[in-house]
C-alpha positions as CSV (number, residue, x, y, z in Angstrom):
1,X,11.2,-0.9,-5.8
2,X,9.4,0.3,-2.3
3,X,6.5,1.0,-2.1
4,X,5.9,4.1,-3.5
5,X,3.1,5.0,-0.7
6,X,5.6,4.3,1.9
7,X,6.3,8.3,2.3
8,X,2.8,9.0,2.5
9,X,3.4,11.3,5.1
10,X,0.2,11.1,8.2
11,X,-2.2,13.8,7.6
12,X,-3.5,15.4,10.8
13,X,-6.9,17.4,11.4
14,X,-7.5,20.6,10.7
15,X,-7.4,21.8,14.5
16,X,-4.1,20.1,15.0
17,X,-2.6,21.8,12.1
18,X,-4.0,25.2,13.1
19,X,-2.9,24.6,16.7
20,X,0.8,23.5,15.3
21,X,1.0,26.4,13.5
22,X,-0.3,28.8,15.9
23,X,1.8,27.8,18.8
24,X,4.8,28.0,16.9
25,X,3.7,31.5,15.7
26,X,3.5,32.9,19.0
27,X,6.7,31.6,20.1
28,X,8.3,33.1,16.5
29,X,10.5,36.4,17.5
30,X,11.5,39.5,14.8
31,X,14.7,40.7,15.1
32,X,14.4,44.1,16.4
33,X,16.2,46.5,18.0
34,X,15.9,46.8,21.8
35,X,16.2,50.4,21.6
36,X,13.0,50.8,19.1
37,X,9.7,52.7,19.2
38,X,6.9,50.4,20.6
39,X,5.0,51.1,17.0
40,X,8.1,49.4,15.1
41,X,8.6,46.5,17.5
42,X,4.7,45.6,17.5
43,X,4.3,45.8,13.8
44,X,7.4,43.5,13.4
45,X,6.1,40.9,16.3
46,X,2.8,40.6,14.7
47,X,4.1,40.7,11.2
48,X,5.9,37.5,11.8
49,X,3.1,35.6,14.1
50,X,1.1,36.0,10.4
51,X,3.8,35.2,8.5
52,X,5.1,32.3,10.3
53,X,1.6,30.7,10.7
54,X,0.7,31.1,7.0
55,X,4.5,29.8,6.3
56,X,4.1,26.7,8.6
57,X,0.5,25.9,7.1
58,X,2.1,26.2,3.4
59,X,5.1,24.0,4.4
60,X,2.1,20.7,5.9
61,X,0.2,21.1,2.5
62,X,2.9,20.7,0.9
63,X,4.9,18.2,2.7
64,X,1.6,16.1,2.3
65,X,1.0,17.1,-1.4
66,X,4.3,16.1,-2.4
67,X,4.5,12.5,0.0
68,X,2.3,11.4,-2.7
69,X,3.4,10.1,-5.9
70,X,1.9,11.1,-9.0
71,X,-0.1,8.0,-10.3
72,X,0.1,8.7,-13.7
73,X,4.1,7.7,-13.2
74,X,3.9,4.6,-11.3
75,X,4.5,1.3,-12.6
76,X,2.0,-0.5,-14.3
77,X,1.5,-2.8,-11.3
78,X,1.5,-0.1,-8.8
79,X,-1.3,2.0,-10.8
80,X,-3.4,-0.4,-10.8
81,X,-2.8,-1.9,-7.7
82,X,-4.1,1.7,-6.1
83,X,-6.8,1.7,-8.4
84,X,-8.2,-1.1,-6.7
85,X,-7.0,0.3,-3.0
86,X,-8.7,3.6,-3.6
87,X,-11.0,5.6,-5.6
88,X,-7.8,7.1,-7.3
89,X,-10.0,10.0,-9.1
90,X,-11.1,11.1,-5.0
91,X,-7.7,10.7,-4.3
92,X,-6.4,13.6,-6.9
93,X,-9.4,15.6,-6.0
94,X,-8.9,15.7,-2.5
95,X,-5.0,16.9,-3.3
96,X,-6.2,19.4,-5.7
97,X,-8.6,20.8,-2.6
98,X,-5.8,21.1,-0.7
99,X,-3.7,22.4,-3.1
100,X,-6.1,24.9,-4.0
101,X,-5.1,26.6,-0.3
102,X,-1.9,27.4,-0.9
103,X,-2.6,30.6,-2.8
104,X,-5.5,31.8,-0.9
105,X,-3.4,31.7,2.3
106,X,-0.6,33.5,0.3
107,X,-2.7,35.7,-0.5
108,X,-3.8,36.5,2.7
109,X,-0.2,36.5,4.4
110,X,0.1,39.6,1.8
111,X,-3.2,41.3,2.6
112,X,-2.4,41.7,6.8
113,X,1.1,42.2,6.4
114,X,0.1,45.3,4.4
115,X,-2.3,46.2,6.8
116,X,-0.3,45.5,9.7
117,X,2.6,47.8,8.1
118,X,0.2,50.4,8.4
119,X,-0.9,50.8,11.7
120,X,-0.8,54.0,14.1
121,X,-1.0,51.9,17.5
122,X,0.6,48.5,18.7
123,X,-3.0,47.1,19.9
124,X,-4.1,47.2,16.2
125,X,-1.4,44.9,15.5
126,X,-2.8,42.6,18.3
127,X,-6.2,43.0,17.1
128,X,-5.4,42.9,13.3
129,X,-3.1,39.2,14.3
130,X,-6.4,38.0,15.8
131,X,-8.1,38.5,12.6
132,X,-6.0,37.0,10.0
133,X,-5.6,34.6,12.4
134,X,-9.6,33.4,12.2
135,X,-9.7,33.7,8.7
136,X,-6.7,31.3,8.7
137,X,-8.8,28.9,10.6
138,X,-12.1,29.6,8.5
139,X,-9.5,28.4,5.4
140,X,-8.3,25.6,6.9
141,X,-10.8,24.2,8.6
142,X,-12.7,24.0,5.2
143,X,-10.3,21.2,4.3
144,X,-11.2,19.4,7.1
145,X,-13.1,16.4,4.9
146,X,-10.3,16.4,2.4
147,X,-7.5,15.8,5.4
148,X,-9.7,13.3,7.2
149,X,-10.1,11.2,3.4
150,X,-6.5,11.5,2.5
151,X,-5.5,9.8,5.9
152,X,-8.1,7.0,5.8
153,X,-6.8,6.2,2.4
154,X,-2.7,6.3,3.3
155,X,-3.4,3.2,5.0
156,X,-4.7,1.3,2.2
157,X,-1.6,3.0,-0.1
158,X,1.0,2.3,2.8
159,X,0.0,-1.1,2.7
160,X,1.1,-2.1,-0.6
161,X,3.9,-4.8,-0.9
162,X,7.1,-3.1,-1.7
163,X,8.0,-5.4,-5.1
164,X,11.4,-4.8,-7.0
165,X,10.0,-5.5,-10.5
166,X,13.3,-6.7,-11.8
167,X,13.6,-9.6,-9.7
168,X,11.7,-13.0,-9.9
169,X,8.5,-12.6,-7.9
170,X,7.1,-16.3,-6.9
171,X,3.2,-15.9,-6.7
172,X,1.1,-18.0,-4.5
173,X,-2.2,-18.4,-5.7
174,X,-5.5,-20.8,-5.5
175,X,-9.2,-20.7,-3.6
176,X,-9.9,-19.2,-0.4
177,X,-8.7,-21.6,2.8
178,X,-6.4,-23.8,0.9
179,X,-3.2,-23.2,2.8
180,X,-2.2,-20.1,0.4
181,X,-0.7,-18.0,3.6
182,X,0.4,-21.2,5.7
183,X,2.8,-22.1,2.4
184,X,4.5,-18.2,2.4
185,X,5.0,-18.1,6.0
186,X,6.9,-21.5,6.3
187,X,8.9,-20.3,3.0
188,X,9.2,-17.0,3.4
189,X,10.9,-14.3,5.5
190,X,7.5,-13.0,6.6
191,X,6.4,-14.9,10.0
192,X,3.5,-12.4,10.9
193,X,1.2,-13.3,7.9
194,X,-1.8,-14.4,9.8
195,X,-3.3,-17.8,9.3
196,X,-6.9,-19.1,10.1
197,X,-9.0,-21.7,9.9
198,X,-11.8,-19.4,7.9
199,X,-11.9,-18.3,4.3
200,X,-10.9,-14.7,3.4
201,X,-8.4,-13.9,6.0
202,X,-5.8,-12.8,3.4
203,X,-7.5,-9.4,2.3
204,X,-4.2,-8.0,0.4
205,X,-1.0,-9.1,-1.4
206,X,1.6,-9.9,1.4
207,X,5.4,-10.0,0.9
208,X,8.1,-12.2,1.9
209,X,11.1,-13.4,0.7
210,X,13.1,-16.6,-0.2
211,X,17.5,-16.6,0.1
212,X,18.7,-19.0,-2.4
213,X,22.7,-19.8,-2.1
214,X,24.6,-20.0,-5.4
215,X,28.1,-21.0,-6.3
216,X,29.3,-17.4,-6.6
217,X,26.7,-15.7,-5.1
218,X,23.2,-15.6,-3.4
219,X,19.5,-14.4,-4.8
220,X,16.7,-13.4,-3.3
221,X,13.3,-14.6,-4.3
222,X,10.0,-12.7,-4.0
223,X,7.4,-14.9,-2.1
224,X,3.7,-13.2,-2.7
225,X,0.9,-15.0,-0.7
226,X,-2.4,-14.0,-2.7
227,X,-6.3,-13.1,-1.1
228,X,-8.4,-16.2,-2.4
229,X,-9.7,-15.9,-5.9
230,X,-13.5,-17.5,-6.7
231,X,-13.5,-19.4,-9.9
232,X,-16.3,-16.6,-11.6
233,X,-16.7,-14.4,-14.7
234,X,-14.3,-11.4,-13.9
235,X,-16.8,-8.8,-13.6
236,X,-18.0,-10.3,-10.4
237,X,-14.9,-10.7,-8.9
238,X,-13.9,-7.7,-6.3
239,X,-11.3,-5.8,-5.7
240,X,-9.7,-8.0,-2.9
241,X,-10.1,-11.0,-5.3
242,X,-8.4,-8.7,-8.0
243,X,-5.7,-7.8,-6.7
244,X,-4.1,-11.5,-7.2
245,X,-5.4,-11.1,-10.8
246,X,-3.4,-8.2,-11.1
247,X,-0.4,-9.9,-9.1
248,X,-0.7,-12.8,-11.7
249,X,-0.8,-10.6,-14.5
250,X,1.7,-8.3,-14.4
251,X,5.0,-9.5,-11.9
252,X,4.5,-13.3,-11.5
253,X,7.5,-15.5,-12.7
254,X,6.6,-18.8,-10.9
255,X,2.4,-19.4,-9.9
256,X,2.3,-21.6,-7.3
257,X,-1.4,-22.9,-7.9
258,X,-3.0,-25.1,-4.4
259,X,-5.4,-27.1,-4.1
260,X,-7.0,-28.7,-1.1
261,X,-8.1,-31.9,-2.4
262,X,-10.5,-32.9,0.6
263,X,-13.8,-30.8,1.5
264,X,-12.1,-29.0,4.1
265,X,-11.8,-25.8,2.7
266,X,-15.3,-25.8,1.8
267,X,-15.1,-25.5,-2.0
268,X,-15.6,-28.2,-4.5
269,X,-12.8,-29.6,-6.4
270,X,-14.7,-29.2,-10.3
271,X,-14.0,-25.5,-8.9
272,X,-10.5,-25.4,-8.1
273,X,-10.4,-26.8,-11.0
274,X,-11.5,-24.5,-13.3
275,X,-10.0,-21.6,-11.7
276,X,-6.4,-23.6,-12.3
277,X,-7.5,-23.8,-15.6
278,X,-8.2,-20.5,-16.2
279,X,-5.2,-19.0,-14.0
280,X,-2.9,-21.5,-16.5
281,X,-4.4,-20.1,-19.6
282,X,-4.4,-16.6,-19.1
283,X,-1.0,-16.3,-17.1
284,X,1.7,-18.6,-18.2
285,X,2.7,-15.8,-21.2
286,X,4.9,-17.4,-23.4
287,X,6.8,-20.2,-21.5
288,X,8.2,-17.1,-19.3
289,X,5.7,-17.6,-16.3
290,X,6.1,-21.5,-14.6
291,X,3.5,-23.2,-12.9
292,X,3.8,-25.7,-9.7
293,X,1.0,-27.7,-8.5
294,X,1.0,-28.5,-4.8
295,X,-1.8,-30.0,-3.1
296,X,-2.2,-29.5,0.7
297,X,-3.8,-31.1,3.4
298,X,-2.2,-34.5,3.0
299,X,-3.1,-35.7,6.2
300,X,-6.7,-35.4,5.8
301,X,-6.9,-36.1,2.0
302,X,-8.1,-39.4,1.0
303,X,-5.8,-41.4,-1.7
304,X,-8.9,-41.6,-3.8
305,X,-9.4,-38.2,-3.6
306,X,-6.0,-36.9,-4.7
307,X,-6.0,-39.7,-7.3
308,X,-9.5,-38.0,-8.6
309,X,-7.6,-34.4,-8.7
310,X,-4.9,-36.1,-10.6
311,X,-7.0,-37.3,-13.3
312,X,-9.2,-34.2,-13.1
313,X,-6.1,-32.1,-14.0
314,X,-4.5,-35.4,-16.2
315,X,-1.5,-35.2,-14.1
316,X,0.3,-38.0,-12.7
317,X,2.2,-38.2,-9.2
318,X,5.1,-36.6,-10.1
319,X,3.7,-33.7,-11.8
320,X,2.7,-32.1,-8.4
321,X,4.0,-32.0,-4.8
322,X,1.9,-32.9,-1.5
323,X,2.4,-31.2,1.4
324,X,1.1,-30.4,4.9
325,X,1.5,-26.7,5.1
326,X,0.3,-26.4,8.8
327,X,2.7,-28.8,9.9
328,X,5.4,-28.2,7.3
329,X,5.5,-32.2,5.8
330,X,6.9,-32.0,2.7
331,X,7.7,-28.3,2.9
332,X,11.5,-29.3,1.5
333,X,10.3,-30.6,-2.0
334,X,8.9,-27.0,-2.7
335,X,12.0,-25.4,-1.5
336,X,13.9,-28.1,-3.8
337,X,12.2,-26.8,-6.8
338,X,13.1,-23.1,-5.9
339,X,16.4,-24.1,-5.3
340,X,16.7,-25.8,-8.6
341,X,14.7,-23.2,-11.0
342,X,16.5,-20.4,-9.6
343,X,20.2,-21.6,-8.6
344,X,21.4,-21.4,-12.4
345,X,19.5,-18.8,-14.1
346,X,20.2,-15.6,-15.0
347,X,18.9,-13.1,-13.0
């Protein structure tokens, strides 16, 4: 499915609303006869300046209001995925601020109309415009904290992967700096992941995607390149780190667990290690999650070293695949394995 953020709709100031609202009020026209009394063609004009203003501000609440989803309805995967994006309690608060508008300005489209029915000269109507107008601004402008929040946060939302939870979803998962991102964008349909030479670049859960060609038809795979994960007790994990958790908990169907075998991406093999360990105990559910070992960096790693990972993990040779994800050596043998897992199942 899309992202279910992605109509989070941009949430502008206060003063932009108000001035949006109020321009397009004074341009609003009644329908009145040429031929009326100045009284009756003044309380009409200002009657709809109010009403359209009010009527405009209604329609941006609620446009934004309703461009966000109710979290209680999402997807497992998605609820808790903006649980960790997001204080998700601030979020509904915020809405229900907001929300809380919506009657108050009613109410107050009501109130001047009435009054504006009743006047005995056209300059009240001016004058009486004027005032509903400012107490308009006094409302809105109250919400000025809640609109500023729920557009810092629609980033955060909009920039969840959009993941179609009935297809196979290939997670990519290991330490920080161990070639986790350089793997997804060879692979994968998404070129603009950004790679460095530094730890903790990946700071969310990025999206590509993998064509495979079958006899009768073609598949897509779901590539998702992982932020690093720290091999440490849960509870001191945080929320970028979690968010692979929750990635490898709930829509993996392949892990593919790296490891840097050489001292190059400055963590120590005992600790890749364990984190594999971990990842393969608590994720592969039932024989319906696979696992593939690749380790990276063959051009700098050491035979001895990659036959000490070996025996650390009690693997031999052809229980894992080496590759140079920089420079895309070996690249072919993962794809082979994709190919292969996915060309004859069911899907």
């Amino acid at each position: 499915m899309d992202n279910p953020f992605k109509s989070f709709t941009h949430v502008p100031s206060a003063q932009v609303l108000l001035d949006i609202a109020f321009k397009r009020a004074m341009k609003s026209s009644a329908s009145v006869s040429k031929n009326a009394p100045i009284l009756i063609k003044a309380k009409k004009k200002e009657s709809m300046r109010v009403k359209t203003a009010i009527n405009e501000l209604i329609k941006f609440v609620l446009n934004i209001i309703k461009s966000v989803p109710i979290i209680e309805e999402l997807p497992e995967f998605y609820k808790e995925l903006a649980s960790l994006l997001v204080d998700v309690d601030q979020l509904k608060l915020n809405l229900g601020k907001l929300n809380g508008t919506l009657p108050v300005l009613s109410k107050l489209e009501r109130e001047y109309l009435k009054k504006i029915s009743r006047i005995e000269e056209p300059r009240e109507g001016d004058r009486l415009r004027r005032s509903a107008f400012g107490r308009i601004s006094s409302i809105v402008k109250k919400q000025e904290s809640s609109l500023r929040y729920l557009n810092e946060v629609r980033g955060a939302l909009r920039s969840m992967p959009s993941i179609d939870l009935t297809k196979p979803c290939v997670v990519v998962a290991g330490y920080p700096n161990v070639g986790k991102s350089s793997l997804v964008k060879l692979i994968s349909t998404n070129k603009k992941i950004e790679v460095q030479e530094y730890p903790f670049t990946t700071k969310k859960l990025n999206m590509g995607h993998y064509m495979i060609q079958r006899k009768f038809d073609s598949v897509q795979i779901q590539i998702l390149d992982t932020p690093g994960i720290l091999d440490r007790p849960m509870k001191q994990r945080n929320n970028i780190e979690l968010q692979a958790i929750l990635a490898l908990r709930l829509v993996s169907d392949l892990i593919i667990y790296i490891f840097d075998p050489t001292p190059a991406c400055g963590y120590s093999i005992k600790s890749q290690v364990e984190l594999y360990k971990e990842i393969r105990q608590n994720f592969i559910r039932n024989n319906m999650v696979d696992m593939l070992v690749v380790f990276n960096k063959i051009d700098l790693a050491k035979q001895s070293e990659i036959d000490y990972l070996l025996d650390l993990l009690n693997l031999t040779r052809n229980d894992v695949i080496l590759i140079n994800a920089l420079k895309g050596d070996n690249i072919d043998s993962v794809l082979s394995y994709l190919n292969a897992r996915y060309s004859n199942a069911e899907l």
